[in-house]
N, C-alpha and C positions, 0 to 999 in steps of 0.2 A: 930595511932588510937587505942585505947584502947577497950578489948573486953568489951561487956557489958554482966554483972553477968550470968550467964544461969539459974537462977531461975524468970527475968527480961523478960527472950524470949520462954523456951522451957515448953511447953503445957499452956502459961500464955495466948491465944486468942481461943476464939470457931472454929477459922478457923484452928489453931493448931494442936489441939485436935481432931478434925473430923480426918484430913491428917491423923494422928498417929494409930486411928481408924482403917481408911483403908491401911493402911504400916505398919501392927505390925513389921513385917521382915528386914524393912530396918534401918540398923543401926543410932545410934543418934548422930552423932561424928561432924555435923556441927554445928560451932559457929560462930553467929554474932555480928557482931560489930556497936554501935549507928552511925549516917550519921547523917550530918547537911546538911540540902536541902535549896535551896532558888528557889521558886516556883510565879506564877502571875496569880492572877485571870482570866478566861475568859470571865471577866464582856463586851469587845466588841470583843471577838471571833467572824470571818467569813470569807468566802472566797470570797477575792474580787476580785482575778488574781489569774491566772495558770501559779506555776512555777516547778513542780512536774508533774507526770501522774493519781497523786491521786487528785489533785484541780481541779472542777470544778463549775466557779462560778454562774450556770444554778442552783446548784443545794442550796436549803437553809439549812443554820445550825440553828437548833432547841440549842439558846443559854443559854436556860433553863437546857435544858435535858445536855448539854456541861456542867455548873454551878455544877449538883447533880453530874454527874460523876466527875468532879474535886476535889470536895470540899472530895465524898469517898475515892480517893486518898489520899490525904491530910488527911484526921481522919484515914484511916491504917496506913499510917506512923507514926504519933505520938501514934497510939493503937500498937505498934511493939517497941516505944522507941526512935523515931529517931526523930530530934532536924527541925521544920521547919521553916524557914523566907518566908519572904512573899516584896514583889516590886509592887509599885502601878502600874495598868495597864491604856495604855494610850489610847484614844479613835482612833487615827485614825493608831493606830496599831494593825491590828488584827489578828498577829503571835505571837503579842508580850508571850503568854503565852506559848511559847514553849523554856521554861528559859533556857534548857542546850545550844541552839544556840549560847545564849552571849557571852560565856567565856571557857576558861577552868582554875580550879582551882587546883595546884599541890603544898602541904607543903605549901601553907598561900601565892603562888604568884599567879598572876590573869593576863591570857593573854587574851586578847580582842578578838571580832569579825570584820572583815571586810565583812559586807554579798555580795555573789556573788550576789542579785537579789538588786536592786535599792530600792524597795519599802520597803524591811527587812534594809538596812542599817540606818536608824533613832533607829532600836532599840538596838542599842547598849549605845545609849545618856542615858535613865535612869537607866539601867542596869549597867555601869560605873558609874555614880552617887550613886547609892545602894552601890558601893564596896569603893567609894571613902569617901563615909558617916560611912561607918563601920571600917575604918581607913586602909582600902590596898592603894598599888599603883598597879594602873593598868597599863598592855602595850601594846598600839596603835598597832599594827600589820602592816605592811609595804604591805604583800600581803592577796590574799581573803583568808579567812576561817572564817568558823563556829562552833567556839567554841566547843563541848562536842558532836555535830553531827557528826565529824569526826577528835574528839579525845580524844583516849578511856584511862587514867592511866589503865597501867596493870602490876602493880608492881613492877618488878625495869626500864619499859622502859613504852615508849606511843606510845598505836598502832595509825596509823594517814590514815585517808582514803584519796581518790583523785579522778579524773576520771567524777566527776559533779560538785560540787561545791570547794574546799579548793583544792588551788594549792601545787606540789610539794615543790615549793620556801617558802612557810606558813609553811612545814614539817620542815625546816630548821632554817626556823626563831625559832620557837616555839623549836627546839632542841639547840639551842644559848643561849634563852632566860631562859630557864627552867637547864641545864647541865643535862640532860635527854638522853638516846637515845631515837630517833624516829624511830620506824621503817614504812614506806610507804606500805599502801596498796591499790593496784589497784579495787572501782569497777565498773563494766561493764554491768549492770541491771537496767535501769533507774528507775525502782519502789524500789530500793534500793540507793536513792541517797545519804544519808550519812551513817556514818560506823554505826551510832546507830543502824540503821534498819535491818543491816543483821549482826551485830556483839554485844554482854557485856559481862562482866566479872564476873564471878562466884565469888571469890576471889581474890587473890594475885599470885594465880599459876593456873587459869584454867579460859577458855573463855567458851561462847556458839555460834555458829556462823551455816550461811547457806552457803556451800561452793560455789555455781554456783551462788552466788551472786559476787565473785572474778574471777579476770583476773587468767590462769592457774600459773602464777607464785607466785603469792598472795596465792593460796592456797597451795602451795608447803610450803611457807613461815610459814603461819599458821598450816600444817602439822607437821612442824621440831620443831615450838613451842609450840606448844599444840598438842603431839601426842593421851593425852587421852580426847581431848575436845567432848563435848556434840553436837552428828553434830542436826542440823534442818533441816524439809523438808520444798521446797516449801511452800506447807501448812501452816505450823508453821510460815512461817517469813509473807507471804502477810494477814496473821493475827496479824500480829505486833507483834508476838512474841518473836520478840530479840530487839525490842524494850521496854527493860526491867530493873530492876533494882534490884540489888543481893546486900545483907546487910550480906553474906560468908553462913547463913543459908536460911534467909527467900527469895523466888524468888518473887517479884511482877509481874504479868506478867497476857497477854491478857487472857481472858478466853478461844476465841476459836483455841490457840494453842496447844488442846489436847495432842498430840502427845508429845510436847516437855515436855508437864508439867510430865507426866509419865516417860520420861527420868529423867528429874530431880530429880524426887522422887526417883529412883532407886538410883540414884547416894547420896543420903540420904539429898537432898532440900527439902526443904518446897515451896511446889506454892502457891500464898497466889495470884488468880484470885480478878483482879480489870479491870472491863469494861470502857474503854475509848474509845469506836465504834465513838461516833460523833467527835472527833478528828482524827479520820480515812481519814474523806472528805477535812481534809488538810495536810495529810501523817503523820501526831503523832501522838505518845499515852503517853505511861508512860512515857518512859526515854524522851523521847523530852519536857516534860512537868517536869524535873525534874533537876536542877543545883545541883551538889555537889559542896559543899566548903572543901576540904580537907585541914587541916591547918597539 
């Protein structure tokens, strides 16, 4: 993946510029690189079952106010450079819009979802057809998992989460299938149930992650490999803020995970706050709402 120009990225948005405003001192040395997204309307977003501790279907999704906050996603990433497709959304799928579930994409190969919850497995039908239209071949996955929810590329290996929904057995499939290593990680937080929500990737050598979201071995694991990572509080993650998405400079990320976003500024990121609150009441936000194609 090729950097994109840095006359393309750096002080070229008002959200930019403001950051730079108030971080004169933090050095400019992050460079981003353009991302091809494949993303899905929330034209019938809602929650009709509880399969998380964040669904409840007592309560209603305002699919309007879901729509503007989508669609802002969607006009920051292409206002940033970054390439998006788009999947018709289907009506009596209303996860469907949480695109990184389907798949994971590593070097132009595309492994499938098996969803652990009955009502999510129909959404891998159009989602397979999107990739099968754009000329991949897809792989049926033998055991459960959830594509991009709990599994993370982090450059030369792929972190793979477990412990709620994507089996160990998926961890091995998808390290078969890809000649990858997988490394397994344990978690043990039910308001954290795939690795998206308490785990992303800075770049190519650096994660952000919420440790007590991990089994104590898990975090020992991610200690020895990221000993300079960006830790989150509590705070920070049940605000969805590792629920995010990093382009090596720019961070897209919740706006009320204060905390983090000021770490990552130190660390010379740009937090570039995009609100996706009413995807909260079925546990996404950004990255859930986000499929990378990495070819």
């Amino acid at each position: 993946m090729s950097p994109v120009p840095a006359g393309s990225y750096r002080g070229s948005t008002p959200v930019e510029t403001a950051w730079k405003r108030r971080n004169p001192s933090v050095p400019d040395f992050r460079v981003a690189s353009r991302r091809r997204f494949l993303v899905c309307e929330p034209r019938h977003f809602a929650v009709r079952y509880a399969i998380n501790p964040w669904m409840h279907p007592d309560r209603p999704v305002d699919v309007a106010l879901a729509q503007r906050q989508w669609r802002k996603l969607i006009d920051t990433y292409r206002e940033h450079g970054h390439i998006v497709e788009t999947v018709k959304p289907e009506p009596a799928l209303p996860d469907m819009v949480f695109a990184a579930n389907a798949a994971v994409v590593v070097a132009g190969r595309v492994f499938g979802s098996l969803f652990s919850a009955p009502e999510r497995r129909p959404e891998s039908v159009p989602y397979e057809a999107w990739f099968k239209a754009e000329g991949y071949e897809v792989h049926h996955p033998e055991s459960v998992c959830e594509g991009e929810g709990d599994f993370v590329p982090a450059g030369p290996w792929i972190l793979a989460g477990t412990g709620f929904r994507t089996t160990p057995r998926a961890h091995r499939e998808a390290q078969e299938f890809f000649g990858v290593p997988v490394i397994g990680l344990t978690l043990v937080d039910p308001y954290f149930y795939h690795l998206d929500t308490a785990l992303f990737t800075l770049d190519e050598e650096n994660v952000a992650y919420y440790p007590e979201a991990f089994s104590p071995g898990s975090r020992e694991v991610l200690a020895r490999l990221y000993p300079d990572a960006v830790l989150a509080t509590r705070e920070d993650a049940m605000a969805f803020g590792l629920n995010s998405v990093s382009d090596g400079r720019h961070v897209f990320v919740s706006p009320g995970a204060t905390a983090l976003a000021a770490r990552l500024a130190d660390r010379g990121y740009v937090p570039v706050p995009v609100d996706l609150s009413e995807f909260h009441k079925a546990g996404g936000a950004i990255k859930c709402c986000t499929q990378e194609i990495r070819s």
